[in-house]
N, C-alpha and C positions, 0 to 999 in steps of 0.2 A: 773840042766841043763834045764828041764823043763821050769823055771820061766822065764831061761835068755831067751831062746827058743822066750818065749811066749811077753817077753819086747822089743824084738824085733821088730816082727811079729808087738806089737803096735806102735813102732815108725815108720816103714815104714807105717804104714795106716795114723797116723797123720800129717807125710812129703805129703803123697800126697794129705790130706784135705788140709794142709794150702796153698797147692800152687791151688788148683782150685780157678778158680777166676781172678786169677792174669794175668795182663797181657802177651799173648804170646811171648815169646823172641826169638830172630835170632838165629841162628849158624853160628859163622865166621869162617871161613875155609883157610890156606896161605900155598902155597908155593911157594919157591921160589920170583919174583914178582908179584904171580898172588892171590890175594885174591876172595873169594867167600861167597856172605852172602845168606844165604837159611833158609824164613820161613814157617811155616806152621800152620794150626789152624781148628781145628774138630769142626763142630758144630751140633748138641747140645751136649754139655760133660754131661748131664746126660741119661744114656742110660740104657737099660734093662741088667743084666747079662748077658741070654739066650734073641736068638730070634733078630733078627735082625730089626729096623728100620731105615728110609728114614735119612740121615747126609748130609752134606755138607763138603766135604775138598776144603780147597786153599793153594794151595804152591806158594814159589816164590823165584826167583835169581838172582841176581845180583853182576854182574862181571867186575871188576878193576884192573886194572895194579897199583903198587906203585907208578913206575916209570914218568912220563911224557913221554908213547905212550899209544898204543891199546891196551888192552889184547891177549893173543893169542886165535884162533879163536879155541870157544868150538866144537867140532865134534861130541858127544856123549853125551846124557844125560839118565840118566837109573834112575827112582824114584820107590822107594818101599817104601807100604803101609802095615801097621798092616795086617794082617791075621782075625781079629774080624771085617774088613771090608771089605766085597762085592761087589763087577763090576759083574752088569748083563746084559751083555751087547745084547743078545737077547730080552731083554724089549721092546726095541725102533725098529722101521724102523734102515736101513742099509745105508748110505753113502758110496761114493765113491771120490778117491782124482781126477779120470776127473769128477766128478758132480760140485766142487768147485772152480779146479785150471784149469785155470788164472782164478778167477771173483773178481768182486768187494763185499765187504760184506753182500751189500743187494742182490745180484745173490745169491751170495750162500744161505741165509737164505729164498729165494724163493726155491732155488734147493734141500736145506735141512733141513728145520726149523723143521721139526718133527721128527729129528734126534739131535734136540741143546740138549747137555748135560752141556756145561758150559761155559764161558767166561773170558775174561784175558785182560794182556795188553802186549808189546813187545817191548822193543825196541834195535837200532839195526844200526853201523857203513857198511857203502855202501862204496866199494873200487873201484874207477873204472883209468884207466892207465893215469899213468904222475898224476895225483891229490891226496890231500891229504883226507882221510876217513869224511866223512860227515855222521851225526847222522840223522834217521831215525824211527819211531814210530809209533804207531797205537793202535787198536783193535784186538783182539784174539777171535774168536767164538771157540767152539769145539764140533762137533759132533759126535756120535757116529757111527762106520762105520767099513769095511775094509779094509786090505793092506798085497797085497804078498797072499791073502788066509787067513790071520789071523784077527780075534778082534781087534780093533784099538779106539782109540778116536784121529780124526785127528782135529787137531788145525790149521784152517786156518788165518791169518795174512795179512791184508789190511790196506796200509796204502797211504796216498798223500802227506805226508811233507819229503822233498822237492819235492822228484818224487814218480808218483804212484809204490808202490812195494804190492804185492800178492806171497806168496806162503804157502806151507801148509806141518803141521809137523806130520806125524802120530807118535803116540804112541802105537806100539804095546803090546797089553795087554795078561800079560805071566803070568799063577796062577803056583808061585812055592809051596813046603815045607820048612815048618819054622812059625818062627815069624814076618818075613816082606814076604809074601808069595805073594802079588801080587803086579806084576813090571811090571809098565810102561816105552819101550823106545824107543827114537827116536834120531836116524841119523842127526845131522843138519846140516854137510857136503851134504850130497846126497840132502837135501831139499832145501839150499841157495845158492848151487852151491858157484861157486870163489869170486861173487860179493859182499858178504855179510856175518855177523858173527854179532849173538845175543849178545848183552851184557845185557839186563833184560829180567826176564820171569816170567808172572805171572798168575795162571791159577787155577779158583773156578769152581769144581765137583760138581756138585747137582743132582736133579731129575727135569725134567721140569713139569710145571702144567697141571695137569691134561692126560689124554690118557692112559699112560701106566698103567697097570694092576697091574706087577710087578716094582719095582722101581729100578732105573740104581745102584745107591751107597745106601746102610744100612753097617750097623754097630750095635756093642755092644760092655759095656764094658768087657774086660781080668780082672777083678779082681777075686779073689780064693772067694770062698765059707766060708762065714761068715764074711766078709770086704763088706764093704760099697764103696769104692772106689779102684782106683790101679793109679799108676806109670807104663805108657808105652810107649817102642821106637813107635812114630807114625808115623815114616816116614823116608828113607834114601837115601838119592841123590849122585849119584854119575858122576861128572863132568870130561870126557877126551878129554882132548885139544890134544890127537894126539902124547903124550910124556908123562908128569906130570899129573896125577889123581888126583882128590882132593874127600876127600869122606864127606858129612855132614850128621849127624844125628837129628833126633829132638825128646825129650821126650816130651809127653802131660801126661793129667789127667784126666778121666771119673769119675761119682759118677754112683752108679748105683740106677737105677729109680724105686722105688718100684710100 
């Protein structure tokens, strides 16, 4: 019982050597005619057991109808992160969503550049009466800040093609229990108002250069004590259109850094 025990234990270490490395793959997600592809990608995957240092996460989504229309307009997005990873979000100065919204992206990043925690990109159908949906894009800044009283990273969104469009997503930042213990979410009903509904979303976490003392995101790896590496959920998004839920999850792979 022992042996099988232990033949085990080695194949799960060497599934998750051979997949470090390798390039990061989607999760695609359907129901109904609404499909959803959500990726993500940890960097650096070789990290300390114990002890946390400075990573980089990027997640990202994008959302299509089967059919030939619009998708339905996503109104909720809720992302949860490993637990072996960190938001500290008292590192930084504090934004606010009047310091950014209405501005243009360089407003904001005079209003809140010592608050930049990450950047993205968006893009995004504009509805407006008697006409049909025109596609709209831009840039994603994200500072760290609050909203409602709470920790937040709000992600503001400027964009000029076709028309200038501005508004801003916070992501309120909520440390549960568990294994995906800290969840990111934002409203994007309340944020886009009637006019508009996200169809991609893409947004890279880091630490900015230099100032802070303590760093916004670290991380380590979950691997058990005597493994060199581990196999772990690193991420899980869950998309509600208002009706239909769609939930993605993503595994990665850390080596741990001697």
């Amino acid at each position: 019982m022992r042996s099988r025990r232990w033949s085990a234990y080695l194949l799960a270490t060497l599934v998750a050597f051979a997949a470090i490395g390798r390039p990061a793959e989607a999760e695609v997600v359907q129901k109904g005619d609404v499909r959803v592809k959500f990726e993500g990608t940890l960097t650096p995957t070789a990290l300390p057991r114990s002890g946390e240092v400075p990573v980089r996460v990027a997640v990202g989504a994008k959302i299509t109808a089967l059919k030939e229309s619009d998708p339905p307009k996503l109104k909720r997005i809720a992302i949860a992160i490993n637990s072996a990873g960190k938001i500290s979000p008292q590192a930084l100065p504090v934004c606010t969503v009047r310091d950014i919204q209405p501005s243009t992206t360089e407003d904001a990043l005079k209003a809140c550049g010592a608050s930049l925690v990450g950047t993205g990109t968006f893009a995004a159908k504009i509805l407006l009466p008697q006409q049909a949906s025109f596609p709209a894009g831009g840039k994603l800044y994200a500072f760290n800040g609050t909203y409602k009283g709470q920790p937040a990273i709000l992600a503001h969104v400027y964009g000029t093609e076709p028309v200038p469009t501005s508004f801003t997503l916070p992501f309120i930042i909520d440390n549960r229990k568990g294994d995906l213990g800290t969840v990111l979410t934002a409203s994007l009903s309340e944020a886009t108002g009637k006019a508009g509904y996200i169809t991609e979303l893409s947004l890279a976490l880091g630490n900015p250069r230099g100032g802070a003392k303590t760093p916004f995101l670290t991380a380590d790896c979950p691997a058990p004590k005597g493994f060199g590496g581990a196999s772990f959920a690193f991420a899980r998004a869950t998309f509600d259109f208002g009706g239909p839920k769609l939930i993605s999850t993503l595994t990665r792979n850390c080596q741990v850094r001697l």
